[in-house]
N, C-alpha and C positions, 0 to 999 in steps of 0.2 A: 891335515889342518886341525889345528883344536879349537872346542868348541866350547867354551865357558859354559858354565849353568846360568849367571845373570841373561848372559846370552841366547841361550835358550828359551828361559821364562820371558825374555823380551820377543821372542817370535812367535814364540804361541800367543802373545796377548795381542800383538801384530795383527796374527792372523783371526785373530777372533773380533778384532775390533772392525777389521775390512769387510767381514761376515755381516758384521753388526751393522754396520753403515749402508751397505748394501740393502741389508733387507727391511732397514728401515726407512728407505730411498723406495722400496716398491712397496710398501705399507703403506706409505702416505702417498703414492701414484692411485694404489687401491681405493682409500680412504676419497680423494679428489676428485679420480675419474680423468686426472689429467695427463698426457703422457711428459707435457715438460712442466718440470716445475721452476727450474731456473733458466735464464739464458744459458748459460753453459750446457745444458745439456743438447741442446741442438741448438746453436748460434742460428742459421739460414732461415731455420724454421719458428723459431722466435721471434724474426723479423715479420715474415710473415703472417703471421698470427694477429701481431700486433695491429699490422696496416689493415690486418680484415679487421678489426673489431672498431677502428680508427672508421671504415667504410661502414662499419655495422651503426655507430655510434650515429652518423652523418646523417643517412636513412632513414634512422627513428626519428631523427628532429623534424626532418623533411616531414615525414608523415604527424608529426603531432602539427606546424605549420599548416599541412592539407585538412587538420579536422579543426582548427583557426579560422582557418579561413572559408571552409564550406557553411562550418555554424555561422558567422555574421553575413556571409550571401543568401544561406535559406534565411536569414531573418529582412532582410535586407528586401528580397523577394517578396515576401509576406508583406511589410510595409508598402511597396511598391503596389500589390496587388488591392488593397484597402484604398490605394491611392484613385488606380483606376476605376475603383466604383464608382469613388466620392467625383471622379471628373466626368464618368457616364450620366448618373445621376443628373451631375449639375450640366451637362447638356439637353438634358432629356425637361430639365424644368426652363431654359433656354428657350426650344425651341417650344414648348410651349407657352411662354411670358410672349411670344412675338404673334401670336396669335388677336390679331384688332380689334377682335370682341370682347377684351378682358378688356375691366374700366382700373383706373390706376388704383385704386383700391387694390385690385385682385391681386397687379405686380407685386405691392407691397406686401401682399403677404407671400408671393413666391421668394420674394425678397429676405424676408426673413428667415423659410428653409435654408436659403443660397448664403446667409450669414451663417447657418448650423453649419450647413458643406463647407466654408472658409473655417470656420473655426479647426473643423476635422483634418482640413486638409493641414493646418498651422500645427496641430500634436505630430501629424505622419512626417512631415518635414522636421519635426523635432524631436524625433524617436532619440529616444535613448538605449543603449543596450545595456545587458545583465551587469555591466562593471561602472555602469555608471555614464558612460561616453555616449556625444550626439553620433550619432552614425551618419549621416551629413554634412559636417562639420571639415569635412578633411582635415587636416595634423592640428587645426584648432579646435579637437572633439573635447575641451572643457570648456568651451561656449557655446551661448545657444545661435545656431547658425542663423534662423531667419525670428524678425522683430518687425511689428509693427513702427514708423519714425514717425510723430505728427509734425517735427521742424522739420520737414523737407517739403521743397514746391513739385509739385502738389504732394500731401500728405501719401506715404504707402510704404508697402514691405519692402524691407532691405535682405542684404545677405551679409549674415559677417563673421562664418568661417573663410576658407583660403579655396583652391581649385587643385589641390593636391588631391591624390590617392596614396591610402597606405599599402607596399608592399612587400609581400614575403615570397621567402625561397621555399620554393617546393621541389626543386632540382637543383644541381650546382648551378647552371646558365640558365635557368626558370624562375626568374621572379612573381609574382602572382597579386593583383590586387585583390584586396579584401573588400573592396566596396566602391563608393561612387560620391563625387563630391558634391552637394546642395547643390554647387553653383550650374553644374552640369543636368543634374536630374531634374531641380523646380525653377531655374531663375534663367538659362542660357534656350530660350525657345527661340523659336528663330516664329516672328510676326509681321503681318501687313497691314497690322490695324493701323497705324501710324498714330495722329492725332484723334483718334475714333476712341483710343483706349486710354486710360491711367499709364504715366510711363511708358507710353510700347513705342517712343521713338528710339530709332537706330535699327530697323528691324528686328528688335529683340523686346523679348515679353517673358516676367515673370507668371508662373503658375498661381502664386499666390495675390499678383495685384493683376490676372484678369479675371478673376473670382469676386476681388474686391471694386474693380472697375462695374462688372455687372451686377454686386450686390446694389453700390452708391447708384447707379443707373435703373433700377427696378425700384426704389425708394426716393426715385426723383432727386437726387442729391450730387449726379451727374449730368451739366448740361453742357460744359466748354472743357476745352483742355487748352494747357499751357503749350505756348511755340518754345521749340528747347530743338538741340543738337546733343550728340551722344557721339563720343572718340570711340577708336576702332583699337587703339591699343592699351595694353592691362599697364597701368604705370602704380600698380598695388606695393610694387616696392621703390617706389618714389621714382625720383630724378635727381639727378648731378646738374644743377645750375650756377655752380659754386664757381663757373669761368667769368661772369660776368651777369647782369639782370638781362631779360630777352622779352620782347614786346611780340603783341599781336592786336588786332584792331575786333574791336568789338560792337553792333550794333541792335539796336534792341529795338521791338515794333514800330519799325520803319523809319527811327531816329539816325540820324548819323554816324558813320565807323567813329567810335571812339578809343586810341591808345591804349595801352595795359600792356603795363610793363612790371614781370614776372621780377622779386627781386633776387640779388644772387645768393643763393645756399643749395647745399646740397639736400634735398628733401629726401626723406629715407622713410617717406610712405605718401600713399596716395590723398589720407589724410591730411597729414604737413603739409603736401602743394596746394590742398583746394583752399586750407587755410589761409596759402599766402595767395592765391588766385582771387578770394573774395577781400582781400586785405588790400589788393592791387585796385581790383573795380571799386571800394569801398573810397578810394583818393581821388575819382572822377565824378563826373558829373553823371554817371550811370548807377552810384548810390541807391540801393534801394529799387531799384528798374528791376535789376537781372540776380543769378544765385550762380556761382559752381559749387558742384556738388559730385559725387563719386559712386559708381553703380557697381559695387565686386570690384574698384579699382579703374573702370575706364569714367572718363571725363566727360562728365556733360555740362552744357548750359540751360539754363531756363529762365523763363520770363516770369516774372511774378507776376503779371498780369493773365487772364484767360479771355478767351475767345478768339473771332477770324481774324482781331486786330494784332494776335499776341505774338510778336516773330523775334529770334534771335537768329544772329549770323556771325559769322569770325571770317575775317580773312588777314591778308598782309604775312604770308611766312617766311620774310624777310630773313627772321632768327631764326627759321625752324622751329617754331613752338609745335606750330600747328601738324608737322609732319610726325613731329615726339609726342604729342596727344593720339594721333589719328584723326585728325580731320581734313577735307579736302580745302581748297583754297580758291575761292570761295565754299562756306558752306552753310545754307540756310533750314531753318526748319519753323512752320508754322502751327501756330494752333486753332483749334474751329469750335463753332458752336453748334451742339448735338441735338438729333432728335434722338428717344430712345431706341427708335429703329436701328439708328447709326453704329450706337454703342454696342447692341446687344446683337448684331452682326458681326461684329468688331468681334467679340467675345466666343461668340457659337467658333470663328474662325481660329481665334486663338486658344480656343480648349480642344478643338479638332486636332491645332499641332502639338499640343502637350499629349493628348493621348497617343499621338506617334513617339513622342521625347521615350513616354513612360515605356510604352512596349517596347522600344529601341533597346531600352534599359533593361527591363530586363533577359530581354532576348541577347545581349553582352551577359546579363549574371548567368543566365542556362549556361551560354557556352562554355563560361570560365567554370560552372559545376559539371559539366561534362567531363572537360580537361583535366579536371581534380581528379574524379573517377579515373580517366584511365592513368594519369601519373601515376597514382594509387596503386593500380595494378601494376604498375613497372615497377614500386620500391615493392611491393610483397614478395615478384620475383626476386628481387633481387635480392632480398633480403634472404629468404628462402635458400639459396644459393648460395650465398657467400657464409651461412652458418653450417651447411655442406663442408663446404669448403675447409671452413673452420674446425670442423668437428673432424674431418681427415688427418688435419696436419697435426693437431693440440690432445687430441680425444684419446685415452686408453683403449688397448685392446685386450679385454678383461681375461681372455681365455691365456693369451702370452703370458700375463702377468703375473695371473696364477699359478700358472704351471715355473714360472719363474722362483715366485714367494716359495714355493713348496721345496724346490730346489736350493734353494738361498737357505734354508729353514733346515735343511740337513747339513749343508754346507758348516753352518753355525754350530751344530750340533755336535758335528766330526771333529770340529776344530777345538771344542769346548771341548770333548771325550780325549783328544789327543793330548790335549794340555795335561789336564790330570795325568794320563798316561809316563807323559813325561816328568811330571811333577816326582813319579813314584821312583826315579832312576838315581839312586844315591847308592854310593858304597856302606854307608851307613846302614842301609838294611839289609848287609851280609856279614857285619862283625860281630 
């Protein structure tokens, strides 16, 4: 077979080139540290690789989520713990106000500690954290959750973030709350004070208006409470009444049921109904008698008047109103005229159950900071492990490679010396 010299100088440059590529394929494997640099070089193992780092990736998130959500529970905790003082405290000057040898003078001035401890307790309820957000607020943490209202019967604190919690993944199937909604922690107490306290009918009592009940009660500025009824269901995101208008009977300190007829729209907040609910009472002759009004969303009535005269009642659920409020049918609620013994029993009982709300509280945040911890410990391992894993399949093995390079490196060498070798094969250097 004959062998051209083009054809020759094209093999040796061939083979020099395959040299070349070769050992500049394990130059930059050296240089990296990595054994594959393309898919091609191992397809399977490419795959794999990829899905660990895909899990590796997941992991970190997981765990920067877990140091999320521990920072805003230990802060979370720490307000909480400021809370329980300021409610020991204000038991502790409680049950000394109830003591019959103190002339009203002395209350009023216990009174006005028990206005510093309400004020304190109104910041702790209103924390904000390092980005700015109320951390009570739930998903409405750009407002301030709880507010003094003087247009409301009787005048007190409201709540007007949401009852949501925010939460994060700290596993795939592990969602995690970062905190605890106002309405849960300061406003959802469960109480017996009934007409004894500011607002605490429907067996529910905020933290913040039995502080302000016992302040106005220590300063002589509580003597009666309003007769009022309170619904048992959130209608925070309104009602569809857009079938038709729907009545219910209404009667107020001992006056006759009088009609009230809801009109038809679909109300798309709890707002918008009471609006149209005091727009209804507002076309009778109960004008000015009665108020609906909205506590976090459930429905109540009140009597603008106070004392043992002052009663409101609903019944007639003809339409259903009263089953889609939460009320029973009949359902009545009165109000009384106080001594301060009355009040400030009322009060000593309803901060006895806030102190349980609070430790409840936190004793949910420890656990959820226990859980953190050890999820924690499961993505370390895992973590741990799967860059194991990683570093088997993808990782150089420096001592092969080397001994490869060096190989490859003479390889190049030989093939470079042969060329020339060949280069020199002419008949021209015999004539």
């Amino acid at each position: 077979m004959r062998i051209s010299t083009p054809l020759m100088e094209r093999f040796g440059i061939d083979a020099i080139l395959r040299q070349q590529a070769k050992l500049s394929k394990t130059q930059l494997q050296l240089s990296t540290g990595l054994r594959i640099l393309t898919p091609s070089d191992d397809p399977s193992a490419a795959v794999r690789a990829l899905d660990l780092k895909e899990s590796l990736e997941n992991n970190r998130q997981f765990q920067s989520n877990i140091q999320a959500v521990r920072s805003r529970l230990e802060f979370e905790d720490s307000v909480l713990a400021e809370a329980d003082n300021v409610l020991q405290r204000a038991r502790e000057l409680t049950v000394q106000s109830l003591n019959d040898t103190l002339s009203p003078s002395d209350r009023r001035a216990i009174g006005q500690e028990m206005q510093q401890l309400l004020d304190e307790m109104l910041g702790l309820a209103n924390t904000r954290d390092a980005n700015g957000e109320y951390i009570f607020a739930g998903f409405r943490s750009d407002i301030v959750p709880f507010a003094f209202d003087g247009t409301r019967t009787p005048p007190s604190y409201v709540y007007q973030g949401d009852k949501n919690q925010r939460l994060l993944q700290i596993a795939p199937q592990r969602p995690m709350a970062d905190g605890d909604s106002g309405f849960a922690v300061f406003e959802d107490i469960p109480s017996s004070s009934g007409a004894n306290a500011i607002t605490a009918f429907g067996g529910k009592q905020s933290i913040l208006n039995t502080l302000y009940s016992l302040t106005q009660a220590l300063t002589g500025n509580f003597t009666a409470s309003h007769g009022a009824v309170l619904g048992t269901q959130d209608r925070w995101s309104g009602i569809d009444y857009s079938g038709g208008p729907v009545t219910f009977d209404l009667a107020v300190d001992g006056g006759p049921a009088v009609p009230v007829s809801i009109a038809a729209a679909n109300y798309a907040s709890a707002d918008d109904l009471v609006t149209a609910i005091n727009a209804a009472i507002g076309a009778t002759s109960l004008a000015g008698t009665v108020v609906a009004q909205h506590r976090a969303g459930f429905i109540e009535f009140v009597s603008v008047t106070a004392g043992a005269s002052s009663s409101v009642t609903v019944s007639n659920d003809s339409d259903g109103v009263l089953t889609d409020l939460g009320f029973a049918d009949p359902q009545s609620g009165t109000g009384a005229a106080l001594t301060f013994r009355d009040a400030a029993d009322a009060s000593l009982n309803d901060i006895d159950a806030a102190l349980q709300n609070i430790l409840d509280t936190r004793a949910s945040v420890g656990a959820r900071l226990n859980a953190l911890d050890q999820q924690e410990a499961v993505h370390d391992k895992f973590i741990l492990d799967t860059q194991a894993n990683l570093s088997e399949i993808q990782d150089l093995d420096y001592a092969e490679a080397i001994s490869r390079f060096n190989i490859q490196q003479v390889a190049l060498q030989a093939a470079q010396q042969a060329y020339v070798k060949v280069q020199g094969l002419s008949l021209f250097n015999f004539l």
